[in-house]
Each structure stands twice: as structure tokens, then as C-alpha cells.
N, C-alpha and C positions, 0 to 999 in steps of 0.2 A: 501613498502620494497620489495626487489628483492624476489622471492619464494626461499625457501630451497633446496639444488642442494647437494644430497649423489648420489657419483661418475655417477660425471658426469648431472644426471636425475634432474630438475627444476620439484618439487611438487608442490601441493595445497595448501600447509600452510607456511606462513615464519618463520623465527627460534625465534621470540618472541612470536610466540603462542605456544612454547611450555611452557612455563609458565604460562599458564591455565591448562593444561593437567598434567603435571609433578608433581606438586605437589598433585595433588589426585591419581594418580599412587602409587607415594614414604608412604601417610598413609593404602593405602590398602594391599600395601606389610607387613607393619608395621604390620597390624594388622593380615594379614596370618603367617606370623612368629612367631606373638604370639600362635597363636591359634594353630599352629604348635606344639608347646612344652606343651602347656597344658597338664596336665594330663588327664581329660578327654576326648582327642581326641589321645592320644596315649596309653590309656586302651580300649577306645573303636577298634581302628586300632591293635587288638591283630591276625586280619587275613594278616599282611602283610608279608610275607619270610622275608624280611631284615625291623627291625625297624629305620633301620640309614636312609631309605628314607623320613621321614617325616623332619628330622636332617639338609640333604641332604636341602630339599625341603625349612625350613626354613632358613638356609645359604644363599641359592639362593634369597629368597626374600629380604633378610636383603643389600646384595650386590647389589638388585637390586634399593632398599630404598637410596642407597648410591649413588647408578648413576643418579637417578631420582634427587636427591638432588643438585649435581653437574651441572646438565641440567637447571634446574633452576637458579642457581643462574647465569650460564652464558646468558641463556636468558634473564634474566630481564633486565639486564642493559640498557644504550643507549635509545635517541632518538627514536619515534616512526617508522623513514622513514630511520635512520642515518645505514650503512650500519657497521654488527656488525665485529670487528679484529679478535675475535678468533673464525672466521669458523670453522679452520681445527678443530679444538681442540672440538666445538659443535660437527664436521662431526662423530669425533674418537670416541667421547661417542654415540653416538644417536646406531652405528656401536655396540657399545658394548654392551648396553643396548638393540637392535636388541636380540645379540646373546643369551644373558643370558635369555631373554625373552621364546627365543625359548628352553633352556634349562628346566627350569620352568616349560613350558610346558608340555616337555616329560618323568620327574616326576610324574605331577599330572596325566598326560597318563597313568601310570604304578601305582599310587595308583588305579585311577578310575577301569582300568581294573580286579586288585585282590578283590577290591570292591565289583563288579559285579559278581565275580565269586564267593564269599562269597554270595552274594546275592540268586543266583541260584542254588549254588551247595554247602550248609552251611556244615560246622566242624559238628563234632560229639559231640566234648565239647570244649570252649576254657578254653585254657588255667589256672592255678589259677592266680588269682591278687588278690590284697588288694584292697576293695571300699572302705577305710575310712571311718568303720562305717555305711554302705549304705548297709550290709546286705549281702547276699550270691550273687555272680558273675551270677548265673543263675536266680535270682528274678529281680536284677537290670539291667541286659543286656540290656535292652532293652533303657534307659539312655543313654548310650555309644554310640548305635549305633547312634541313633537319631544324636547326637551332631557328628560324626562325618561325617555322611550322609546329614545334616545339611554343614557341611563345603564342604564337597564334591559337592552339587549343590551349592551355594553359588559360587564358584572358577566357576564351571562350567558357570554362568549366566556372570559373572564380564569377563571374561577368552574372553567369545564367542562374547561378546559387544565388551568388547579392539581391538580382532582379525578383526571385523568389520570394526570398526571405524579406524582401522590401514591401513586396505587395501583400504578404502576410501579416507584416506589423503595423505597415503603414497604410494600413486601411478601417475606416470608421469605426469606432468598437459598437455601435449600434449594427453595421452591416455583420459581426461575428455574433453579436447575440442571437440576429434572427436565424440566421446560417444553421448557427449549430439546437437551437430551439427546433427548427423545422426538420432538421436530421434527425433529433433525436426522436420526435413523434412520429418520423416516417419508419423508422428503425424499431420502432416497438410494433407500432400496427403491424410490418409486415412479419414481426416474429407472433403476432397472435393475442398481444397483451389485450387484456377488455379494456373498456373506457374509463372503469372505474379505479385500475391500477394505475393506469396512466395520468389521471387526474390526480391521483393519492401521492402518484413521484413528484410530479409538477408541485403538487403544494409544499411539498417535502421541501425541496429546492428552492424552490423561491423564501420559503421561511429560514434554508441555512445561509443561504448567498445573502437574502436580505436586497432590495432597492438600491438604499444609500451607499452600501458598498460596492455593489455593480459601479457606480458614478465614482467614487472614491481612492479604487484600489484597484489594479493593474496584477496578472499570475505573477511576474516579479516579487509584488509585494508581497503577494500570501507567500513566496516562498521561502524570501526572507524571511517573513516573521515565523514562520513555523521553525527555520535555524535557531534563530532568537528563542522559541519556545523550547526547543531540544536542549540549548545551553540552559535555561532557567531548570529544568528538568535532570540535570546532569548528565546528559544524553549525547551521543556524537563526537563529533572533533573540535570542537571550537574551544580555544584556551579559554579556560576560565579563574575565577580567581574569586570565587564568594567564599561567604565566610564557614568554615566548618561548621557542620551540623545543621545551617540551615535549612535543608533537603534531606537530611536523616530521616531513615524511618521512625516510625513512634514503635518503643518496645522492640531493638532490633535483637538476633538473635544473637546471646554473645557468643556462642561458637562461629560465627561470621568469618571465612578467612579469605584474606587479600593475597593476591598475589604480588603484587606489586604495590605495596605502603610507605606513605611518603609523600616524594616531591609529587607525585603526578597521579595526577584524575584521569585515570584511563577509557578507554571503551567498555571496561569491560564493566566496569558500575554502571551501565546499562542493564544488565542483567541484573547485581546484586541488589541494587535499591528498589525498592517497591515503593514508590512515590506514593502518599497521602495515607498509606495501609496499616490500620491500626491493630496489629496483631492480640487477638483474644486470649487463646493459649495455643501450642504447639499441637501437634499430635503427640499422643500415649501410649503405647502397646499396652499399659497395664488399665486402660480403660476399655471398657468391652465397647463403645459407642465410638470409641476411636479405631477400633481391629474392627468391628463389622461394618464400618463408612473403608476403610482403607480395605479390606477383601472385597465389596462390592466393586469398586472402583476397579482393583485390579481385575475382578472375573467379569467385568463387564464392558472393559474396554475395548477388547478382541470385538464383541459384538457391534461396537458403534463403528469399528473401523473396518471391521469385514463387510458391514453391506452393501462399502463403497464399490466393492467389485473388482474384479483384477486389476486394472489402472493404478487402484494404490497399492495394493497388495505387490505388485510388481516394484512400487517406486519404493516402498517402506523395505522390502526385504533387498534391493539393489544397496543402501544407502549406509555409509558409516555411521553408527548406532551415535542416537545424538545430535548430527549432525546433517544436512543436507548436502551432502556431497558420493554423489556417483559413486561409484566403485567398479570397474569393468571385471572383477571377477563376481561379484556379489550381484551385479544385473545378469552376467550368463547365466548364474545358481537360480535365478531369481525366474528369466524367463522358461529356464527348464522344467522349472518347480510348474509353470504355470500351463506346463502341456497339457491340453485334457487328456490323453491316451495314457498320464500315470495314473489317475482315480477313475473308477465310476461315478456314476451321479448318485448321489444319497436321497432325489428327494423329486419328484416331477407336478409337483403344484407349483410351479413357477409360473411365471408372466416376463414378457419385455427382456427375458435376457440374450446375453448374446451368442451368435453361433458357439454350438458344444458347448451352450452350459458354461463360461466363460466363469461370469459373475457368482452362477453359485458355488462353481467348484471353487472359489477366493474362499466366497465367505465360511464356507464346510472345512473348507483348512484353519481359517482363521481362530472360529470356536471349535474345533474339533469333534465336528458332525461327522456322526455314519446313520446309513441307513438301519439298524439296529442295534445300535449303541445305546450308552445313558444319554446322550448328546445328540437329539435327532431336530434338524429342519423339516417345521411343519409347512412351512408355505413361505412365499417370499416374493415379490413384485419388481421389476425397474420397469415399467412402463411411464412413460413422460403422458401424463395428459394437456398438457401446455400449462401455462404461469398461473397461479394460485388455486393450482391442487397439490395435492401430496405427494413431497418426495417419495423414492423407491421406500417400501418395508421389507420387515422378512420378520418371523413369529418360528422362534427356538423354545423348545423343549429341554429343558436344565434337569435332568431325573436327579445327580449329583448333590445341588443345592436344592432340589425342592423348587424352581421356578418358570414360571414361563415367561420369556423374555421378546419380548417386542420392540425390536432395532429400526428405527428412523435414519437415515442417508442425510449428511449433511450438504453444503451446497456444490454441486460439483459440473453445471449446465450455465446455460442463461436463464432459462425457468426460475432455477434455483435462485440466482445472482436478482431475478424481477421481484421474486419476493423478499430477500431482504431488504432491497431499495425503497420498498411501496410499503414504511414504517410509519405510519401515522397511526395515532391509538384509536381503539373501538371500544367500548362497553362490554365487557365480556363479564357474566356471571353465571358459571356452571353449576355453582354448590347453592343459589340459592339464596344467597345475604345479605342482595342490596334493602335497601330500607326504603321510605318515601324522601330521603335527605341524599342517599347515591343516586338513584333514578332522578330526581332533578338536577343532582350535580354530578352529573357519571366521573366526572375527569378534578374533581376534586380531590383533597386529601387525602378522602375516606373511601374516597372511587374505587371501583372496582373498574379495571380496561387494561388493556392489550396490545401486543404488537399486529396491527388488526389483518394484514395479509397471512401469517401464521396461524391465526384464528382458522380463517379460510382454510387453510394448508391440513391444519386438525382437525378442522367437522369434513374436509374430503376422507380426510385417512379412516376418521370412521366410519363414514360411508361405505368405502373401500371392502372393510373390514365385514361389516353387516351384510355387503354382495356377499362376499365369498362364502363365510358363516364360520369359516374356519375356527376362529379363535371363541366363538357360541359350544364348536362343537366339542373342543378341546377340555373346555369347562363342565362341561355337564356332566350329571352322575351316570361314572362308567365310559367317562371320556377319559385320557390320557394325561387330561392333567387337572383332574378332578380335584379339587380343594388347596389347589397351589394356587402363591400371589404372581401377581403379572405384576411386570416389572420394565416399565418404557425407558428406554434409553437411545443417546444420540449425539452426534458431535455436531457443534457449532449448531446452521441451521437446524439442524434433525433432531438437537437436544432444545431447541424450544417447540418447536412442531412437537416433539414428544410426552414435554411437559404438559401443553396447551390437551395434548389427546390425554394424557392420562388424570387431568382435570375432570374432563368430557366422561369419558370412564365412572367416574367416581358415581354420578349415579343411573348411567345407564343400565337397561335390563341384562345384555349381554355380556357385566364383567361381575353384575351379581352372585354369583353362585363363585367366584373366585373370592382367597380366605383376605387379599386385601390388595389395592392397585398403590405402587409405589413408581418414587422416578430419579432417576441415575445420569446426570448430562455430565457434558465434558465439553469443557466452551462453551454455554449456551452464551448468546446474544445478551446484551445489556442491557437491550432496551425491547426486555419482554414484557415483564409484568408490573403492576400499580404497589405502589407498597404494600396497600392490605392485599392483595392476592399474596404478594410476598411471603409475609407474614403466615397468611395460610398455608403455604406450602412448607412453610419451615415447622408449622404445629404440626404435618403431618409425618414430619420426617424425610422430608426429603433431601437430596444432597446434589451439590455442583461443586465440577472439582475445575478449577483454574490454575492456568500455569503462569506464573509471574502476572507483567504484564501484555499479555497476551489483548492484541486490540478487539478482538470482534466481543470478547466480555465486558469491555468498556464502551464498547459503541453503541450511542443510543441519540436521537435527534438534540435531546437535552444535552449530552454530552459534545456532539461537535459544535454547537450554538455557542457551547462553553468555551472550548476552543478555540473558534475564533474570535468570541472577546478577547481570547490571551493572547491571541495573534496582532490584535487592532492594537491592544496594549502596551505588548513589547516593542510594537512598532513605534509608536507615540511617545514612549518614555528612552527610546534608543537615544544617545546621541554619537551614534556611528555615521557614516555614509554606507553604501552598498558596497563601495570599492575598498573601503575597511573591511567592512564583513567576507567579503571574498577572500580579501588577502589571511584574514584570520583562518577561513576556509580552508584558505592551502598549508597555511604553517599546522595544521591541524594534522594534516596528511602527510605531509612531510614527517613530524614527529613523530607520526607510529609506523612510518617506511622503516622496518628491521632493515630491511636489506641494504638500505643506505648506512647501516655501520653508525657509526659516531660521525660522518659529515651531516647528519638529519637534521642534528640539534641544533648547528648553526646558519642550515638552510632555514629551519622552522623558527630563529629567534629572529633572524633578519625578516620575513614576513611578519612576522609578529611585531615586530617593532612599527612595520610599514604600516599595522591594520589596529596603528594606537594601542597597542597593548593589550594584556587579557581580557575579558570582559568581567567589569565587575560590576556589583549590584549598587554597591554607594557611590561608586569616585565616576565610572563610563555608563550608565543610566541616569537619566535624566529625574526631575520629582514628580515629575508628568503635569508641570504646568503648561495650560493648552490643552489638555489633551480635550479631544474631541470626542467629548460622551454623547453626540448624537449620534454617531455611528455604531456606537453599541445598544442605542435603544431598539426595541421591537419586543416581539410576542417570544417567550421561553416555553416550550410545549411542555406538558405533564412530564414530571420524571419514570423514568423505568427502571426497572433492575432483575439481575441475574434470579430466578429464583432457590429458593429451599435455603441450605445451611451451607455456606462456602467454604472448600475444603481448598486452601490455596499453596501451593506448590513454588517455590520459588528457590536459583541457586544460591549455594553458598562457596561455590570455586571456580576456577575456570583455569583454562588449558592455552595460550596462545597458539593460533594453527595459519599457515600461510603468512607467514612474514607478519606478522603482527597484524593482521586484518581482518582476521574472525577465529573468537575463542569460543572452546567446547567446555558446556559447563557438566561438569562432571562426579559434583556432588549436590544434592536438594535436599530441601528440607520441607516439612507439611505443618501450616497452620490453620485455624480457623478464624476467618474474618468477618467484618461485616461488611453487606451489599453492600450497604451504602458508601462504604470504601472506593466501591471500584467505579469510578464516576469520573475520573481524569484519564482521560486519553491521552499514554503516553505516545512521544513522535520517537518513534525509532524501528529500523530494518529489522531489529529485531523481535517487535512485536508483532511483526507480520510471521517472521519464523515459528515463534511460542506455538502459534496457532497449528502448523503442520500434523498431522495423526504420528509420524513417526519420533516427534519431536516430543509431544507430551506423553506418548507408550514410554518412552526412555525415560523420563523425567519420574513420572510414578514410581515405574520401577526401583529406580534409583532410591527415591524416599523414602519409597519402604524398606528397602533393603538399609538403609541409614540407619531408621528409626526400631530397625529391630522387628519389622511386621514377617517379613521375609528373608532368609538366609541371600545375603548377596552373592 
């Protein structure tokens, strides 16, 4: 909906969110006006010159109860997106409730101040009054005051928060563009960013936000619509009512089990549905390409999660397996574990870690490193060089499986956080292949490009790597790991940094002499590579394991572009109000409040009745006549995708935990898909979860142990 425009000035808020505010305005007025006339707050107020100011003061709230009231009811009406008839008429009251406000104000001014002066510089005796029984006026005084010294901060806290909140919303949404524009470019400069990441964020952003929607669309809006996108998704709490199987997976597994089948679409088909995911086949224990992707996976995961360093290693071993929740005896175990004075150090070619060896001693428990073991750390880095170089490494020695393994750090800084934001694609061709038809069209079809700050990320790491010489010397004849493959791997960030390096690899001189350079991620990024780089990574064999829908493997510039088309969409074709969608909001939460017993149900149908019914796709969406396809026009940047073969993980049970507010999924299953599947960015808390190191360790495990790879 267009932002709210009092003469002339486009705000922050459009004029149906004043019907979230307005009505808690209109009872607190109510209630000053009462409290106004009470008796006890105008015996106690026996210091003011004129007592008709309290009179005064409640008039004014009562008339301000009444415009509040008006405000409301002309917000509510209407369409979520449908442009409202009686502006002027909203303009003239918001104007007049302005004024009266500030009226109000300069009352409670002029009690506060007699207040204060009673305060410091008290009467001699007040006045007589009747206490009603309450005993002599100078025993009970102290009664009075309270109650009205009591109201007096009270207006004061209420008064200074509204004034706040007013000059926040109600101020030109042009003044909040430049505000936060210039903070943000102050806030990168002084963290170090070059000019070139800064410019690459800036374009980033202005092409996902887009012009016409700055002018358009109000945070209200996106936020709604991203609701509206969760219900289209089958995501969240919001009653729905579409027709079965419209949001089924394709090819789902029939072993699938519900816990709760039937009347109700729960939360927990969040988890179970893998929105748009076209399942290839399953995993196999009787295929040998399914047991050596599923052993990699397992024996490589310890590595991408240990480089993170004790930080996580603390949080992942505190934590109920599965689950993100603390454990206070499982964090004692955890910080005991993490004393250096239990281990020695395995390993003194370190860089950037922290006092006693902190980090490496994580990662050496992690993969079970000793200093002359099968399992020895040759060298390993956390040194931060500032934004668009290379996450920490560390370069393991596998005597066991025959490999040498080079673990990438995913994002876990602002560094980190600057280079997955500064995602705009580059030209990347390390093998060699563009033609004269990709060099003049790098970002074509046929293109060969990148997530271009990751680029960066992988030609430092091999820099890094060629300083030190370590992993040259490892390789050589009569080096330690003479004619074994190296093997990059890395979560999230670190597995496309890792990928990107192990491209780089392929024909450089110092990984020659090793018998073949392969790459193992775990979450990589969405939005890494061009299809044919894709492609090439998949002829090589390589593999990415993803956990459901975990968002950082969907996220890519193409992808939230996309998103917010669905956003602009479901807005345009809603025909809800806001104050519908809320009310649905709360019937949604009330229904899966366990604790509220069997009263939930009739809490959550009377909301639900309030917020028009379930939402459903034919009968409460609109055909989207009108709809405003100039706000979804603009530039779609190249597509990206996860690389190699996708090994995707996804539950098939769940466990209700905390009163029916987050379930543990407690059994998985392993298929193989294609990238180009993973291109919808689901909206849900839980896709933030997926992504956790302790969350997808549990998850693998589990699948293998399901599918028979592993003894559960």
C-alpha cells in the first residue's frame, strides 16, 4: 500500500497500520480520564492553583478516545494493498488528533511542573478534605500523593514512548532513507570494507529493494506479505484451508509419517514438505556412489565444523542433540571439555588463534587429531585479514582414508557476514572453457561466473596457502602425503570459498603432484555458481549435502528478487485487511497453545471467525485483477546454484517439545535432487535452524543410520 502522505510528506507507515496503534491509544486515554476524575487523584492534586486542569486534562483525553476511535474505524476497512477513498478525511483527523495530542501534552506539562514544585518546595498544610473515613488528612497524605505521583510517572513513561514512536513513524520516509544509507556506508568504511564491496552491496540492494517499491511499500507491507508467503508455502500459523496436494512434494516418500493426520495442518509441515523439490531417487546403501557420498559426508563433517573453533564446539556439545536448546549440564561437560590443561597441543603451525590454543585444541578433538597419530593437523590459520579475504583454514592429514583435507570456516564475524552480502556475479573461469561466445557474454546461459566476493575469498586462500607452502610440501615425493587426493570442504560460507578454491586447485602447479582435488560442502550458498560451472562440478564428482529447506542454500540475488515478486503478489491478490491477517495471526497461536488445554480451540475459532475465515486460495484471494505488474518489473540478475550433486536430507517425524511450539525432528531421510530445485526461499524460523552445524551433524547421522549406512 502506498505510505501515508500528511501534506504533501510520504511516511513510514501506511494508513491501515494505524489500526494497530489507534486502538491502544483510544483505552489508555480512557483510562487517564478516568483516573483523572477519581477522587483520589484529585484529593491528592490539592497543590494545583486551578483544580479544573485535571477536568481540562480529562476532556482532552476523552476527545482524544473519540478521534482515536474514528482513526480506527476508517483504517480498518479495505483490502490489504487496495488504495483507501477517504484519505482526506484519515489526513484531517490524524491532523487533529496531532493537535489535541499536543494539547494533552501541555496540561500534563503544567501539572508535572506544580508537582514538582510541591515536591521541593512543600505547603505548609494542605488544605482540609474529607478522606472518607481514612482518618485525619495529615496521617493519610501520604496515600494521595503516591496515587497521584503514581499517575504522574505513569503519563510520563506512556507520554515519552508515544512521542518516540511518533517521531519515528511520523517522519518523511525520504529523511529514513538517507539516515540509514549514510549509516550504513559509515559503518562499513569504519569496519575496513574497500570501495569496491561497498559499491557491489549498494548495487545488490538497490536491485533487491528495486525504486518503485521504496515509493510503494511501507516494512508493514513486506511483512505482511512475507505471512501471506509462509501460508502459500504451508509454513507458520496462519489457518489455512487450500486444497490438498497443491503444495505436495513431487515424488514424496511413501514412508512419510505424520504425527498428527487429518483435521489440522500443523507447524510441523514445515519441516516435512520440501516445497518445489523434485526428488531423483533416494539414497542406497546397495549402491557404492551412494555409501561413498554418504561416508564422505559423515567423515567430513567433524572437519568443516571444527575449524570454527571452540565457540561452537562449546555451543554444539552444550546442546540437546537435534535441537537448539541449552542444557545446563551438557554446557558444564562441554566447558570442562574445552579446558586446555586436558590436552596438549597436537600441532604449532598455527596462526590467529586464541590464547592456549583455544581453537585448535576444538578442532583436534573435533577430528581426532594427535600429534602422532593416523589423524595429524598439519597447519591451520584464524587470522581475520579484514573483508574479502579468506576465511580461517586448517590442512588435516587423513592417514585412515588416504586424504588430505582442507577445511574452510564458515561465516561466523562481520568479515564473514561482508562477504556473503557483496553477491554480485564476476566472470570466473578457472578450468579454461569459456569460448569467444562466454567472454562476450560472460553472464549468459552458457556463462561461466560467480559469487564474485567468494572469488576473492578463494584466490586469498590460495595465496595464503602458496605463503606458507605447507600444503606444496605435504604433496611432494616423500612428503607425508605424497599421492593422496585433497579434499576441500566447508559449511555455509566456507563450503563455497572451498569449492571456489578447489576449482582454482585444479590446475594449479602446487596440487599437481596430488592423485586428484575433489569438494565436500555442507550448506553451500545458492547463489555460487553459473549452471555450466554447475555442471562441471557435478562431472567431477562432487557433492553438497543440504538439510531440508535450509535458507542460505536457497539464497541467492535471483532468488530473493523472486521473493519479493511473491511478496508484491500475495499482497495484490489478498483480499484480507491487515487487521484480518493479525487476527488470523493470533488464532494461529492460540491453536497450538498446548497449554491452554481444549479452551485454545474456541479461543482460536473466535479469532478466526474475526480475521474472515481460513485463507484460502479460491474463495479469500483475489484473481489479481489490478494487480500492479509495474512493480514487479525490473532487472532479474543471472541465476546461481549450489554446486556438484545434491545430497538432500530432509525429516520424515517430528516430536512436539514446549507445549506445542517447536518440534524435534527425529527421523530423516537422504535424496538426491536437482540444483535447480532449490531456488524458492522458504520463509520460515525454521530454515534459519536447518542451517545450525549442530542441527545438520544430527540430521546426517540420523539418515544414515535410517538408511542402513550406519548402525544407529
Amino acid at each position: 500500500m502506498p505510505p501515508l502522505k500528511i501534506a504533501g510528506y510520504d511516511f513510514i507507515i501506511a494508513p491501515d497500520d494505524l489500526v494497530f496503534c489507534a486502538p491502544a491509544s483510544l483505552v489508555i486515554h480512557v483510562l487517564w480520564a478516568a483516573a483523572d476524575n477519581a477522587k483520589v487523584i484529585r484529593q491528592g492534586a490539592w497543590w494545583l492553583p486551578e483544580p479544573t486542569l485535571l477536568f481540562v486534562d480529562a476532556a482532552l483525553c476523552l476527545v482524544i478516545a473519540v478521534v482515536d476511535l474514528i482513526i480506527t474505524i476508517l483504517s480498518a476497512h479495505g483490502r490489504v494493498m487496495e488504495k483507501r477513498r477517504n484519505e482526506c478525511a484519515l489526513e484531517v483527523f490524524i491532523l487533529t488528533r496531532v493537535v489535541i495530542g499536543l494539547m494533552v501534552c501541555m496540561t500534563f506539562g503544567i501539572i508535572a511542573v506544580w508537582g514538582a514544585k510541591e515536591l521541593l518546595w512543600p505547603a505548609a498544610e494542605p488544605p482540609p478534605m474529607d478522606m472518607g473515613g481514612w482518618g485525619p488528612s495529615s496521617e493519610r497524605l501520604w496515600v494521595l500523593s503516591s496515587a497521584i505521583w503514581a499517575l504522574l510517572l505513569s503519563r510520563l513513561l506512556v507520554q515519552g514512548g508515544v512521542l518516540t514512536l511518533g517521531l519515528a513513524l511520523l517522519t518523511p520516509k525520504d529523511f529514513h532513507k538517507k539516515v540509514a544509507t549514510s549509516s550504513v556506508l559509515k559503518a562499513l568504511k569504519m569496519a575496513g570494507v574497500r570501495s569496491d564491496l561497498i559499491s557491489s552491496i549498494s548495487s545488490v540492494l538497490m536491485d533487491v529493494v528495486g525504486e518503485k517499491i521504496q515509493k510503494e511499500l511501507v516494512p508493514s507491507d513486506v511483512a505482511f506479505g512475507l505471512l501471506l508467503v509462509q501460508a502459500s508455502q504451508r509454513q507458520g500459523v496462519l489457518p489455512t484451508d487450500y486444497e490438498e496436494g497443491e503444495f505436495d512434494v513431487e515424488d514424496e516418500d511413501p514412508e512419510l509419517e505424520l504425527t498428527n493426520k487429518g483435521a489440522e495442518i500443523s507447524m510441523e509441515l514445515s519441516s516435512k514438505r520440501a516445497c518445489g523439490v523434485c526428488v531423483q531417487r533416494t539414497f542406497n546403501r546397495e549402491r557404492k556412489e551412494d555409501e561413498a557420498a554418504m561416508q564422505d559426508i559423515l567423515s567430513l563433517i567433524p572437519h568443516a565444523c571444527g575449524v570454527y573453533g571452540a565457540t561452537i564446539e562449546i555451543f554444539n556439545n552444550s546442546v540437546h542433540p537435534g535441537t537448539s536448546f541449552v542444557m545446563p549440564g551438557l554446557l558444564c561437560s562441554a566447558l570442562w571439555r574445552a579446558l586446555p590443561c586436558n590436552e596438549p597441543l597436537c600441532c604449532e603451525n598455527t596462526q590467529g588463534d586464541l590464547c592456549f590454543g583455544l581453537n585448535q585444541r576444538a578442532l583436534c578433538r573435533a577430528v581426532g587429531a594427535t600429534k602422532d597419530g593416523p589423524t595429524q593437523l598439519l597447519w591451520a590459520t584464524w587470522e581475520n585479514r579484514g573483508p574479502g579475504t579468506s576465511p580461517p583454514m586448517s590442512l588435516v592429514l587423513d592417514r585412515t582414508r588416504g586424504q588430505l583435507i582442507l577445511a574452510v570456516r564458515g561465516t561466523a564475524d562481520l568479515k564473514d557476514a561482508i562477504a556473503d552480502a557483496a553477491a554480485t556475479p564476476v566472470a570466473f573461469d578457472p578450468l579454461e572453457m569459456a569460448g569467444w561466445r562466454q567472454k562476450n557474454d560472460p553472464f549468459g546461459e552458457d556463462g561461466l561466473f560467480a559469487h564474485a566476493t567468494m572469488v576473492l575469498c578463494a584466490q586469498d586462500a590460495l595465496k595464503r596457502l602458496e605463503e606458507v607452502g605447507v600444503l606444496e610440501a605435504a604433496l611432494k615425493p616423500g612428503g607425508c602425503a605424497e599421492g593422496f587426493p585433497v579434499v576441500c570442504c566447508g559449511h555455509s560460507l566456507g563450503a563455497g570459498v572451498a569449492c571456489l578454491l578447489a576449482l582454482l586447485l585444479q590446475k594449479n602447479p602446487m596440487a599437481k603432484k596430488a592423485k586428484l582435488v575433489r569438494f565436500v560442502g555442507f550448506e553451500p550458498p545458492g547463489g555460487l555458481l553459473s549452471k555450466r560451472l554447475v555442471k562441471c562440478t557435478t562431472d567431477l564428482g562432487w557433492i553438497s549435502a543440504v538439510c531440508a529447506h535450509d535458507w542460505v542454500s536457497r539464497l541467492s540475488i535471483r532468488g530473493v528478487q523472486l521473493l519479493r515478486d511473491k511478496v508484491i503478489k500475495e499482497l495484490q491478490q489478498c483480499a484480507r485487511s491487515k487487521l484480518q491477517i493479525a487476527m488470523l495471526l493470533v488464532s494461529g497461536f492460540f491453536k497450538y497453545a498446548v497449554a491452554l488445554w481444549w479452551f485454545r480451540f474456541p479461543i482460536a475459532a473466535l479469532f478466526q471467525w474475526l480475521g474472515g475465515g481460513p485463507l484460502k486460495r479460491k474463495q479469500n484471494l483475489g484473481d489479481g485483477e489490478g494487480l500492479n505488474v509495474a512493480l514487479l518489473d525490473g532487472k532479474l540478475w543471472p541465476p546461481l546454484y549450489p554446486p556438484g550433486h545434491i545430497a538432500y536430507f530432509r525429516p520424515t517425524d517430528s516430536e512436539w517439545w514446549c507445549c506445542g511450539r517447536y518440534h524435534l525432528d527425529c527421523k530423516w531421510t537422504a535424496h538426491w535432487v536437482n540444483c535447480e530445485d532449490l531456488t524458492e526461499i522458504i520463509v520460515s524460523l525454521r530454515s534459519v535452524e536447518l542451517h545450525f552445524p549442530n542441527i545438520i551433524q544430527h540430521a546426517y547421522k540420523q539418515a544414515a543410520g535410517r538408511l542402513g549406512f550406519i548402525k544407529s
